[in-house]
KEMI-680259 format. One line per 8 residues: number of its first residue (from 1); their letters; for each residue x, y, z of C-alpha. Coordinates in steps of 0.25 Angstrom, whole numbers, plus 5000, padded with zeros to 4 digits. Example, Ala and Ser with C-alpha at 12.3 -4.5 7.8 and 13.67 -1.06 7.14 Angstrom:
<recs>
1) as) 5049/4982/5031  5055/4996/5029
</recs>
This chain:
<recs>
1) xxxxxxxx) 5817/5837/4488  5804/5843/4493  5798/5851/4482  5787/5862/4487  5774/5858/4486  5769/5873/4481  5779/5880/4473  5784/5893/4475
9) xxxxxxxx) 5775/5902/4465  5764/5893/4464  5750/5900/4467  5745/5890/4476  5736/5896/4487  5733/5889/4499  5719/5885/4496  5723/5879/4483
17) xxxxxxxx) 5735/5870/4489  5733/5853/4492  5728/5851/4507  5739/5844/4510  5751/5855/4506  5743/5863/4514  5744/5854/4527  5759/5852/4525
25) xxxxxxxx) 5763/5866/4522  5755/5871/4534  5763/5860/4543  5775/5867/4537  5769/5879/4545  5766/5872/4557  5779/5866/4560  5784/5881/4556
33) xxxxxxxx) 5777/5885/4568  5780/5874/4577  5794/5877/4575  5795/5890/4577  5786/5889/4592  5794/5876/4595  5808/5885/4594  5804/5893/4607
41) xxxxxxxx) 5797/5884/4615  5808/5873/4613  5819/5881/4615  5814/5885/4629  5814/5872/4636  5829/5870/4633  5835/5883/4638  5838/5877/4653
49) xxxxxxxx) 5845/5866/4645  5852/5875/4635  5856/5883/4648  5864/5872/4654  5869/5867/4640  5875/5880/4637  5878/5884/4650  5870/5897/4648
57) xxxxxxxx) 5860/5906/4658  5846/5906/4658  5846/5919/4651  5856/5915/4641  5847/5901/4634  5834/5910/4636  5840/5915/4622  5837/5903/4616
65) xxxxxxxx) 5821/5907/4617  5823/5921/4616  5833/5922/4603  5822/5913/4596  5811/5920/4600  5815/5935/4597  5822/5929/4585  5807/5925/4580
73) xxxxxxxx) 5800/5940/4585  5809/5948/4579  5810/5942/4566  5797/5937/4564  5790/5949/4556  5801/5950/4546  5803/5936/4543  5787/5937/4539
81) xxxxxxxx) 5789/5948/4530  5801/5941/4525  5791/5929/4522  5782/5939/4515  5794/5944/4505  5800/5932/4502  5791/5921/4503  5785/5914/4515
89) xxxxxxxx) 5787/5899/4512  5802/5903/4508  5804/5909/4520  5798/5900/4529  5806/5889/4524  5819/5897/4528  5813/5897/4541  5810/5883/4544
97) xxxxxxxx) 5825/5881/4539  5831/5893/4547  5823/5887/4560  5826/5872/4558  5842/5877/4555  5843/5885/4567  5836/5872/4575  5849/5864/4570
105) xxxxxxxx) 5858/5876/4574  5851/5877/4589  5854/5864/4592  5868/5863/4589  5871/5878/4594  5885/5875/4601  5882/5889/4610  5870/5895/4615
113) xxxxxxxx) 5872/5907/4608  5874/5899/4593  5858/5892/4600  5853/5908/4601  5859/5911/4588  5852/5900/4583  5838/5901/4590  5839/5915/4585
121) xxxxxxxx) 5840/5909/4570  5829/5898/4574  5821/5911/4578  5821/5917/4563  5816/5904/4557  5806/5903/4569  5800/5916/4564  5801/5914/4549
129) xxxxxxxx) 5792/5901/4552  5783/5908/4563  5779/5918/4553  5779/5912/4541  5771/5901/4545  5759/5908/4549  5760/5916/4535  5762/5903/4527
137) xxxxxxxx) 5748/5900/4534  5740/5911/4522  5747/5903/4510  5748/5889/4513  5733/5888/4520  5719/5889/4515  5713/5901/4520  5702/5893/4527
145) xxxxxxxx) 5713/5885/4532  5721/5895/4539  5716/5897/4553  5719/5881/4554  5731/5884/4549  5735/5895/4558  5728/5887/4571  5740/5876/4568
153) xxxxxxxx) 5750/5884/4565  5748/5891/4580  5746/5877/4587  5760/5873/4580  5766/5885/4586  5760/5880/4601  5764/5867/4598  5776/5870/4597
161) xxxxxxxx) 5776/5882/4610  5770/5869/4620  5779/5857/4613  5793/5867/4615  5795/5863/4629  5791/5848/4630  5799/5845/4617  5810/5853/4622
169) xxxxxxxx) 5812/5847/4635  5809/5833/4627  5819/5835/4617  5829/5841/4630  5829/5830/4638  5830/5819/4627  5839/5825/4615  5845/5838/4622
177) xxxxxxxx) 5844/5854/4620  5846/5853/4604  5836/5844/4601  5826/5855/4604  5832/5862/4592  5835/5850/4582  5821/5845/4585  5816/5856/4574
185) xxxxxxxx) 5824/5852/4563  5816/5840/4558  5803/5850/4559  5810/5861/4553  5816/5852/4540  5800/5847/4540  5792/5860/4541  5801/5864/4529
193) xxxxxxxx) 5801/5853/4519  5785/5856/4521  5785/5870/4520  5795/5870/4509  5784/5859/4501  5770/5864/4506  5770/5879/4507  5766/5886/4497
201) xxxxxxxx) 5778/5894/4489  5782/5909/4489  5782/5913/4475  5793/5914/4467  5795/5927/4471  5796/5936/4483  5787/5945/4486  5797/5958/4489
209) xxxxxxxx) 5810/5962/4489  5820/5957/4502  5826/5971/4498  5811/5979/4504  5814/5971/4518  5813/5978/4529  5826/5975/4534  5825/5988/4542
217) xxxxxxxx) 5811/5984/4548  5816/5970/4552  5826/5976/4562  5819/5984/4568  5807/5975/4570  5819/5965/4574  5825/5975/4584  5811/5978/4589
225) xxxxxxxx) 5806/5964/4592  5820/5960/4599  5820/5971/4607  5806/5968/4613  5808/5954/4612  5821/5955/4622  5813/5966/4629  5801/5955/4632
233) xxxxxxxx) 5812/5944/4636  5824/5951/4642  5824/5949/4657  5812/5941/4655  5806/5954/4653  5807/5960/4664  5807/5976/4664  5821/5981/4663
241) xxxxxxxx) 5833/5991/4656  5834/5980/4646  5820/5978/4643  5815/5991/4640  5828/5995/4632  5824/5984/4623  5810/5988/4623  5813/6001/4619
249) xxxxxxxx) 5822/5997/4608  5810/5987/4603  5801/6002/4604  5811/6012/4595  5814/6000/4587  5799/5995/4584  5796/6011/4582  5809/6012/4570
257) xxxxxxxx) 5801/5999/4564  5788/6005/4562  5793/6019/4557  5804/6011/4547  5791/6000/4543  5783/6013/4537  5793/6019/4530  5800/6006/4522
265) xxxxxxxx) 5794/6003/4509  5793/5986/4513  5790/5986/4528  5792/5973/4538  5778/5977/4544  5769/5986/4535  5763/5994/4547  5750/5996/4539
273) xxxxxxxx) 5746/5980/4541  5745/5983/4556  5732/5990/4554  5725/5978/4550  5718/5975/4563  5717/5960/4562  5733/5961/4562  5735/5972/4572
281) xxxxxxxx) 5725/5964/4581  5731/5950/4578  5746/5955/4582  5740/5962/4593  5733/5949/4599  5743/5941/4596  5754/5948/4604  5744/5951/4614
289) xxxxxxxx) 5740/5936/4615  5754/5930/4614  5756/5939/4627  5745/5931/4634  5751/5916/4629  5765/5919/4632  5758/5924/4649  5753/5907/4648
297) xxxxxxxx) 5768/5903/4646  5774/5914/4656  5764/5911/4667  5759/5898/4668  5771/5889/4671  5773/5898/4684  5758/5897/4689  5759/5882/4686
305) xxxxxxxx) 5771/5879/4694  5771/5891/4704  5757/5894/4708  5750/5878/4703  5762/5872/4709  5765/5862/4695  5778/5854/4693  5785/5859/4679
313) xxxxxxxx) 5781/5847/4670  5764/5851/4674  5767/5864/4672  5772/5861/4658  5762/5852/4656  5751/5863/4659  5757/5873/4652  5758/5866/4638
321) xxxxxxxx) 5743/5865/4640  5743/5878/4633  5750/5879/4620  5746/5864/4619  5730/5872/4618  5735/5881/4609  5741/5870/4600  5728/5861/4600
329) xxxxxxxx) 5720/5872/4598  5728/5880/4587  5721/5871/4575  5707/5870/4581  5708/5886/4582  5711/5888/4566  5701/5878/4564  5690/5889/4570
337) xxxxxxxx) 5697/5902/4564  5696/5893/4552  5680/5892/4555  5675/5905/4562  5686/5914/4559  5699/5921/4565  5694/5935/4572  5684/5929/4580
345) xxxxxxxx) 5692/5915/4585  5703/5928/4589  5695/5934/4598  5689/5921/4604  5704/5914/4606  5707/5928/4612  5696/5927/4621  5699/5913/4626
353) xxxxxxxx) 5713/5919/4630  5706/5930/4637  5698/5920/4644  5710/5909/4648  5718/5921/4652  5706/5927/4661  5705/5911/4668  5721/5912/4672
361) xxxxxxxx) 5719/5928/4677  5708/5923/4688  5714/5908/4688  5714/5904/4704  5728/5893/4707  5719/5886/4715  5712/5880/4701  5725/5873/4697
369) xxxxxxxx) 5733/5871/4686  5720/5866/4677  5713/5881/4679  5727/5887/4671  5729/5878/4661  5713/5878/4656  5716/5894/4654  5728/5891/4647
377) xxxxxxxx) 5723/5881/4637  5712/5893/4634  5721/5903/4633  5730/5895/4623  5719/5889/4617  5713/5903/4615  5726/5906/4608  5727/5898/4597
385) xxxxxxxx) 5714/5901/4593  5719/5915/4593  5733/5914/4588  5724/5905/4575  5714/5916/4573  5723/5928/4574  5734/5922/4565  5722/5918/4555
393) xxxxxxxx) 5715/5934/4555  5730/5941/4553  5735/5932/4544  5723/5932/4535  5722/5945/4532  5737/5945/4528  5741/5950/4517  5749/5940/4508
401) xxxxxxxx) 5761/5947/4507  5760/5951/4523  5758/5936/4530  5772/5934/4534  5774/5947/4541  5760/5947/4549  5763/5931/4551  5776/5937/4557
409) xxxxxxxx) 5769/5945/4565  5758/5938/4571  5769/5928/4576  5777/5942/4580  5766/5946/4590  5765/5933/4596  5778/5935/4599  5780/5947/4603
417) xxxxxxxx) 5764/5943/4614  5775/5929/4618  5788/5939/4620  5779/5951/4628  5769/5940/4635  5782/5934/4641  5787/5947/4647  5775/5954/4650
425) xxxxxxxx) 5767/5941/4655  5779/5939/4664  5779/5951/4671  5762/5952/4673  5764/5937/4679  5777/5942/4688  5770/5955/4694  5758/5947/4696
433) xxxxxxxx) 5765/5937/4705  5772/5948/4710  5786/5942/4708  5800/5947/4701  5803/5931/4701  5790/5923/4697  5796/5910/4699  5799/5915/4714
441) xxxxxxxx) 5783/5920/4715  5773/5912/4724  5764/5903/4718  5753/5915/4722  5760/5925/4715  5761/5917/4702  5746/5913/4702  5744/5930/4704
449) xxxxxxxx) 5753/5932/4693  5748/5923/4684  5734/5929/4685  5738/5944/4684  5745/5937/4670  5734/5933/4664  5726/5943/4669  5735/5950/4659
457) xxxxxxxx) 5732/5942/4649  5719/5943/4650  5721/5959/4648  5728/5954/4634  5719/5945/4630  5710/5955/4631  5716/5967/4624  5719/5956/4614
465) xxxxxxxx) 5704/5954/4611  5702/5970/4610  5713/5971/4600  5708/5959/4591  5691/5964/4591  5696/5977/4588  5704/5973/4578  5692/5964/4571
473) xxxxxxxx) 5683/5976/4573  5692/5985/4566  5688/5972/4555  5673/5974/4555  5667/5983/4544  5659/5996/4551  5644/5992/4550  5643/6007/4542
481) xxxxxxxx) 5655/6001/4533  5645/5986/4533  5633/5993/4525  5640/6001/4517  5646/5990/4511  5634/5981/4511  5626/5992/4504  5636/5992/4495
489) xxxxxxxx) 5633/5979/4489  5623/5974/4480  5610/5970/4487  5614/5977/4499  5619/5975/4511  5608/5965/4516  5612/5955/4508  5627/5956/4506
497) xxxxxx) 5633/5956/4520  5648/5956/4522  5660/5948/4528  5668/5953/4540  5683/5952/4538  5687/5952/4551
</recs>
């Protein structure tokens, strides 16, 4: 039997762990993440198959994406606090094994509604192991180690968004549907026998009571995030009874979460954190940019095929080309946050996306397929130097106790940007082509949509690089507040100097 490498209680920190522990607890984290991307992006190459297999509508298999999806947004916060209370490696482990079980279960699911049922419990590992990961990051990594840390952990999850779909079709075509779902079981058993031998223990004790949880605050937040989840995805988002009902019930149910979370005595999300700026802003860009990515997956195959004129294997081709950047470039991008530092490398990687998005805006047909895929590559490129240095500036100035519920949250905003980019990016392309039915749309009115798309974008970008400067001034010590304290200090202030936390 495996034995753990770092025993529960042991006061090993990160830096005083061997190398190689270190390397194999954080590929325990990477596979977490590739998993956890893998379960969306897999799933939605099948559902024409799983529609004829099951003799169910269009509408009907789109739940398999959707039940998986909102299963991850709504719980992922309280699974991260959870993680803080009773440990992070313990519950992580659940996870992996709550995941890898519900795989086995999707792939022998006699009915589509015991594969939902399923997706839906695949779902609640995937969001133990999307928000834990990033939070294991601060305790099984060197400090200096950690922007590399975080830059793998975000090309693993792009990995696995750009493989989903050729390794779905792969598995498809040669083993059939289920193989989709039984192909993460040998990952699954791995990426737990490592985490179970290399990541560092929890203590033998918890550090609350499951008796303070926030039940009450869990369901509301649950009830909020499904309502606009649904609200975002109903109709393909379309505006309609349904769709503003639900938003209204995310609206009273959201406003009930923050009046209850101010008056319990062990809230889910302690309101007070939120007026840290580097978090505020991180959440803030993090949606905002996940809004932007999501318009490159909403937009792009249409240009291609309608406006371009490309055959479905080259526009595959052309659109892997993005996450395929953000993959390659995830390491090299710690590696520099690592080096230089991570407020800085944020407002650069936002302004290579502002710069991508602009080419696309006033991008001309006539230049070819090559003039969008060399903004793509620069907007993704961009946004794994971002995602690596505004995961690495929030998380480091984390308190202990708090990682797993602002880990669940970062990965909630992007989320929450993917869900709203989907809708909202949607309609700005349809009215910019002018068209209730894009797929109907001339290849004109696509290439006028697609412009008026990332014209948006832009504007986004933009708005992000506002939010995230104003949030590092708020950082900077007043020059009146600068000589105060250097005067202060023996010798003066000529020779003291100071160091800037931002």
């Amino acid at each position: 039997m495996l034995k753990p490498r770092v025993k529960a209680g042991d006061a090993v920190g990160a830096a005083g762990r061997r190398p190689a522990a270190v390397d194999w607890a954080l590929v325990s984290l990477a596979l977490a993440m590739l998993l956890s991307s893998l379960g969306t992006s897999i799933a939605s190459v099948g559902l024409p198959t799983l529609a004829q297999a099951y003799q169910a509508s269009f509408q009907a298999v789109q739940w398999v994406v959707l039940a998986y999806l909102i299963a991850i947004t709504t719980l992922i916060v309280s699974v991260g606090w959870l993680g803080d209370v009773i440990g992070r490696r313990r519950l992580l482990l659940v996870g992996i094994g709550l995941f890898t079980t519900a795989s086995a279960l999707c792939g022998a699911a006699p009915t589509l509604g015991a594969l939902i049922a399923a997706r839906v419990a695949q779902g609640l590992g995937a969001a133990i192991m999307m928000a834990l990961a990033l939070a294991l990051v601060g305790e099984a990594v060197a400090k200096e180690r950690r922007g590399s840390a975080m830059g793998l952990l975000g090309s693993m999850s792009a990995i696995g968004t750009a493989l989903g779909p050729s390794l779905g079709g792969l598995l498809i075509a040669e083993l059939g549907w289920r193989a989709i779902f039984w192909f993460n079981l040998p990952l699954g058993v791995l990426a737990g026998l490592l985490a179970y031998r290399y990541l560092p223990g929890d203590g033998l004790a918890p550090r609350a009571n499951l008796r303070d949880f926030d039940f009450g605050g869990m369901s509301l937040l649950a009830v909020t995030l499904a309502a606009y989840a649904l609200a975002m995805t109903a109709g393909q988002g379309g505006p309609g009874w349904r769709n503003g009902g639900l938003l209204l019930l995310a609206l009273v149910a959201g406003g009930f979460f923050v009046w209850l979370e101010t008056r319990v005595a062990s809230p889910l999300i302690r309101l007070g954190m939120f007026r840290d700026p580097v978090l505020s802003a991180g959440l803030t860009t993090s949606a905002l940019v996940a809004t932007v990515i999501m318009a490159t997956l909403v937009v792009g195959p249409f240009y291609l095929a309608r406006t371009l004129g490309l055959d479905a294997m080259l526009v595959g081709l052309l659109m892997s080309a993005g996450p395929a950047a953000a993959a390659l470039g995830g390491v090299p991008a710690g590696r520099l946050v690592d080096r230089l530092g991570a407020p800085p490398l944020t407002l650069v990687g936002l302004a290579g996306m502002a710069a991508g998005s602009s080419m696309l805006w006033l991008l001309p047909p006539a230049l070819g397929a090559v003039a969008y895929v060399v903004p793509l590559v620069i907007i993704t490129t961009s946004y794994a130097l971002f995602q690596t240095a505004n995961n690495t500036a929030v998380a480091a100035d984390a308190r202990p106790d708090q990682r797993g519920v602002i880990s669940g949250m970062l990965s909630l905003s992007r989320n929450l940007g993917l869900i709203t980019g989907a809708s909202l990016m949607g309609a700005v392309f349809a009215y910019g082509a002018r068209a209730t039915d894009v797929t109907l749309a001339s290849a004109v009115s696509v290439a006028a949509g697609m412009q008026m798309t990332f014209a948006v974008a832009m504007g986004l970008i933009c708005l992000a690089i506002a939010i995230a400067w104003a949030g590092r001034r708020r950082l900077l010590p007043a020059p009146a507040d600068v000589a105060e304290a250097a005067s202060s200090m023996p010798g003066g202030g000529a020779e003291s100097g100071y160091q800037n936390s931002a």
